[in-house]
N, C-alpha and C positions, 0 to 999 in steps of 0.2 A: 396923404400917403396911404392912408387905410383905406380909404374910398376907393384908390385905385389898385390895390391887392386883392377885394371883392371883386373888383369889375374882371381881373384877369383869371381869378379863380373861377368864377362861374363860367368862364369862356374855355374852360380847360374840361371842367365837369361835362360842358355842351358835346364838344369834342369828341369824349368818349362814349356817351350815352347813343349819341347820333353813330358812330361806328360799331357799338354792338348792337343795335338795332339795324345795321346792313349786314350783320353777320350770320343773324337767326336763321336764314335760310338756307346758308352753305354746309354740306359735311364738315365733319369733326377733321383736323388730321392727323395722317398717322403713320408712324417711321417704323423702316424694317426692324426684325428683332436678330439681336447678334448672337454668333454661331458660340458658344461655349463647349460643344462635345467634343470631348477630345477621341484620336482614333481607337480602336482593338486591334491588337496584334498579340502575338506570341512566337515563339523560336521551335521551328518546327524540322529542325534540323541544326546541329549533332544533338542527339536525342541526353537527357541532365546522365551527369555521372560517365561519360564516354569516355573511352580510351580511343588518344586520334591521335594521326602522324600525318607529316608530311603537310601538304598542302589541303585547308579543310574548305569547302563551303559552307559557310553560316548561311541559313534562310530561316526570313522573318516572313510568316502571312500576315498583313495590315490591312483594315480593314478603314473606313470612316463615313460618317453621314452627306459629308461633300466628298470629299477625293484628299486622300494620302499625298501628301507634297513627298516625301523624301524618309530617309529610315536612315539614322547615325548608328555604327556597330561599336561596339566597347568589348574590349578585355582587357581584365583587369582594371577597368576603369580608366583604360588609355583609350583612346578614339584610331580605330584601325582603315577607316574611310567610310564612304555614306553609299547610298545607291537612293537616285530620284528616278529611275529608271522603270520601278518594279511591272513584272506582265503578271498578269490574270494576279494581283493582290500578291504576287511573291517579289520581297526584296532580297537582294544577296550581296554577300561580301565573301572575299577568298582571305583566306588567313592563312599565312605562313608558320608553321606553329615552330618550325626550328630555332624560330628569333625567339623566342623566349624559353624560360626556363626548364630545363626534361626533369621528367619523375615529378611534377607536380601539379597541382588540383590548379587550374585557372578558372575565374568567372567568366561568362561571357552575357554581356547584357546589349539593349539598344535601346534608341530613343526615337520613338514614332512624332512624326509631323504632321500634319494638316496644314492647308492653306491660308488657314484664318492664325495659326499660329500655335491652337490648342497642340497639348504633348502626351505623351504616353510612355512611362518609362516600367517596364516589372521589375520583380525581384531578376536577380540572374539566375541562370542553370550554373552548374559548375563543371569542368573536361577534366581529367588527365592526359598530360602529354608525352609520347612513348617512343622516342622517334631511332634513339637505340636501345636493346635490348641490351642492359648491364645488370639486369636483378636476377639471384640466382635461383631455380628452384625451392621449394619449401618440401622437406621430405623427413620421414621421422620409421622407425620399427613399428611394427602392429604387433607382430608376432616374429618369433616368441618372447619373450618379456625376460628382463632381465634376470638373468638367476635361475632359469628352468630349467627343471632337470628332465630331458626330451631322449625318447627311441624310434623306433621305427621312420619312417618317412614325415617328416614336418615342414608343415609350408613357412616358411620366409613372407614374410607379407609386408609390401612396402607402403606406406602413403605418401604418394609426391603428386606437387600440383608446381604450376607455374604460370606467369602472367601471360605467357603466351603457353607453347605446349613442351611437354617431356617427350625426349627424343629416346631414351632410354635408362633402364635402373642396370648397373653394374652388382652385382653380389660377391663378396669376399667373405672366406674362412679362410680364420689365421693368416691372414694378407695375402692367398692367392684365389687367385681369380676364378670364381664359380662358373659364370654364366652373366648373360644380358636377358632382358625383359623390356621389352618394347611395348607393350600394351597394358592396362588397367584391366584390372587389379594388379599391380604387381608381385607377382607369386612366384618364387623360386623351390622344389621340390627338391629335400636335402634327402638321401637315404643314408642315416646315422649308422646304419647297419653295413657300410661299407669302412667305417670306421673303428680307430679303438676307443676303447670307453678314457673322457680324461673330457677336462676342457675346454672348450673352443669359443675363440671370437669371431661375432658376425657382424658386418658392416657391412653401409652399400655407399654409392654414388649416383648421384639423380643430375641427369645431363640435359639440359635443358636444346632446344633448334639451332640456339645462337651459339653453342657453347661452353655456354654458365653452368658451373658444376655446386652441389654442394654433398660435404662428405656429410654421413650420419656419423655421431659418436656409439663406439664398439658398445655390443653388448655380451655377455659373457653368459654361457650356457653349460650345461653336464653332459656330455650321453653318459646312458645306461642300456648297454644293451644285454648286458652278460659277454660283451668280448674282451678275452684278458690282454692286456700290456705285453703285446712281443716283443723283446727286446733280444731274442737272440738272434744273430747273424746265419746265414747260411754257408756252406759248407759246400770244398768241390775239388777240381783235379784238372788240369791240362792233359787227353789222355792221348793227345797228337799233335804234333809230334813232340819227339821226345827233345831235350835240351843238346845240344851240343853238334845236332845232324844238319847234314847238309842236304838244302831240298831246292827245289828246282820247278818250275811248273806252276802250275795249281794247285798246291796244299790246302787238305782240306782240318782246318782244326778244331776240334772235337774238342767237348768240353763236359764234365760228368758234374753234376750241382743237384744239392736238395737242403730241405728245408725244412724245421722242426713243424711248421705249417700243415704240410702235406703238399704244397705248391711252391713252385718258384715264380718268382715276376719276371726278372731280365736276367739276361749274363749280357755284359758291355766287353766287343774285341778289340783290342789295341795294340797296333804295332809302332814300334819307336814312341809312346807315349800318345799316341792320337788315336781318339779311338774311329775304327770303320766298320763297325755294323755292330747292332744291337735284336739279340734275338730273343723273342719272347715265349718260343714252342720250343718244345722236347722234338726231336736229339739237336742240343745247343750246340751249332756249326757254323763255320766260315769259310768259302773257298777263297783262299789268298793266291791272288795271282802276282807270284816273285819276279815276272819279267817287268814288272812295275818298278822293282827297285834297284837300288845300286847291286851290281854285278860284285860278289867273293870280297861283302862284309857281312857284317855280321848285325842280325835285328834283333828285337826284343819282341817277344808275345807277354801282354799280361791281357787278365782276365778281372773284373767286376764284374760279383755276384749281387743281386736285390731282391728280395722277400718281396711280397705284395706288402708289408709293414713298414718298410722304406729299410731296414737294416742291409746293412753293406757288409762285404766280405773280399780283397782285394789278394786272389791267388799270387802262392810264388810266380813271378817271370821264369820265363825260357829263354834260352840267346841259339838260335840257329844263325846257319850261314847260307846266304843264298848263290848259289851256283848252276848257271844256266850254262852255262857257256866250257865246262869240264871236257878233257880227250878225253875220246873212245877208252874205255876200260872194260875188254872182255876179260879180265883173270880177275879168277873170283879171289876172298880171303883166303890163309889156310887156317883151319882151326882144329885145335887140341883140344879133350876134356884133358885135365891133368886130375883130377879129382871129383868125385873116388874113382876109382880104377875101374876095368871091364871085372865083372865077377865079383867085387864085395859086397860084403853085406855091410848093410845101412839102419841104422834105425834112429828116429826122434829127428833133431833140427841137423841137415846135413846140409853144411855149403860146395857148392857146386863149385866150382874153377876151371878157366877156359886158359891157352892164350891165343890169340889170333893176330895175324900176319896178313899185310897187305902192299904193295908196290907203291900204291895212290895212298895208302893209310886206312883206318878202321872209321865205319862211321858209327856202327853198334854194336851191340849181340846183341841176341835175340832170344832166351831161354824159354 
């Protein structure tokens, strides 16, 4: 047995000696070497940090040492679909951004392929999605500052921004409504010298394209301007016509008003309680046209008076009767002095005394 374990081993050694000895003369050989790069790419659209609506195109440029097989898109680390498609190195994918959540920051990343299988994934960029506008402006006072004591002309000065644009700033004193400002800076020009000295709250509202309002909280300011506290009412007279007469026509009513001021602002005219015309000039008139109203009754004239200080003053009413439509009346009254006499003498306060007589009736005297 041993003898023939020699004989087969040495026939094995023969074997191999004899076959690398036919090999010395061949080349070595030699296997290709396998692709491990993986590709380059980056998102070169919507640019990191972007506000997008609607319907977006993601594009990825990919690049690779052989050829880009294919480009997967993520958001949020969902897989939104792939493109194996890409021309000149750009892949794309559309995203519908309404399917996910509005008012917030999403990732968007992808995953590069190669043919050999190598991958490429970056960090993400990150969007916001903005698809209705429900944020409201951001808007605050600059000027003046809480607690100022202000004269002359001072700017109102607003800051408001918004994620989209300001459509305009609304300005309020004491709740009524200043003015609008539609453009930056917004500056409202107050003349405190139109006012009385005491004080006043300033607020605005910043209104954004969509809508979206938001109110500033008030802030509370002094004037000083040296102008005193009117508080007194104006003073006046109904000087036509007189209460009790019967008119006809076009009456024109006249009105006598003044004011510790030296100006008056309005006298407001009202007949039956409504007022119809409002006048602001000296000599304070109305022509009242009576064939407007009910024929042989009887109306009310009042009067409102108003200072440039806002003070009101509400004259006694009149009641005439209006008569359009009266017979012909050629005889006139008869009238009597009865007092004092032809020829006496008089002196100091002396009252006069009439009486007068008429067919139709008296509508006045006239002294």
């Amino acid at each position: 047995m041993r003898i023939l374990y020699n004989i087969i081993l040495k026939c094995m050694l023969s074997v191999i000696a004899v076959f690398l000895l036919s090999c010395e003369s061949q080349d070595p050989l030699s296997l290709p070497e396998a692709d491990r790069t993986p590709p380059t790419a980056l998102i070169i659209y919507p640019p990191d940090d972007a506000v997008v609506s609607g319907i977006v195109t993601i594009q990825v440029h990919a690049t690779d040492n052989d050829k880009v097989d294919s480009v997967l898109f993520l958001v949020d680390q969902d897989t939104i679909g792939s493109d194996d498609k890409g021309e000149n190195d750009i892949f794309e994918k559309k995203w519908t951004t309404s399917d996910f959540q509005e008012d917030v920051f999403h990732s968007l990343s992808f995953i590069a392929y190669d043919r050999k299988g190598n991958t490429f994934r970056p960090y993400p960029i990150r969007v916001k999605t903005d698809n209705t506008d429900d944020i409201p402006p951001e808007a605050d006072i600059i000027n003046p500052f809480m607690g100022a004591i202000v004269s002359g002309v001072v700017p109102i000065i607003i800051n408001a921004a918004d994620n989209d644009s300001i459509q305009y700033v609304s300005i309020y004193i004491n709740n009524f409504l200043q003015g609008y400002v539609t453009e930056p800076p917004y500056t409202f020009a107050w003349n405190t010298n139109l006012v009385q000295d005491g004080n006043y709250s300033i607020y605005a509202i910043a209104t954004d394209l969509t809508g979206n309002e938001t109110t500033i909280t008030p802030i509370l300011v002094t004037t000083d301007n040296g102008n005193l506290n009117d508080t007194t009412p104006p003073s006046g007279a109904i000087t036509y016509p007189a209460s009790g007469m019967r008119v006809s026509g076009d009456v024109n009513i006249t009105v006598s008003a003044t004011d510790n001021s030296g100006s008056m602002g309005q006298v407001d005219f009202s007949i039956d309680g409504t007022s119809v015309y409002v006048d602001m000039n000296e000599p304070f008139e109305y022509s009242w046209d009576t064939a407007a109203e009910t024929e042989d009754e009887d109306h009310v004239i009042s009067i409102t008076l108003e200072d440039p200080s806002g003070n009101q003053a509400v004259l006694n009413p009149i009641t005439v009767t209006v008569d359009n439509q009266s017979d012909t009346d050629d005889t006139p009254p008869v009238v009597t002095i009865t007092s004092p006499t032809a020829g006496q003498q008089v002196n100091g306060t002396v009252t006069v005394s009439v009486t007068a007589e008429d067919d139709q009736g008296i509508d006045y005297v006239e002294f």
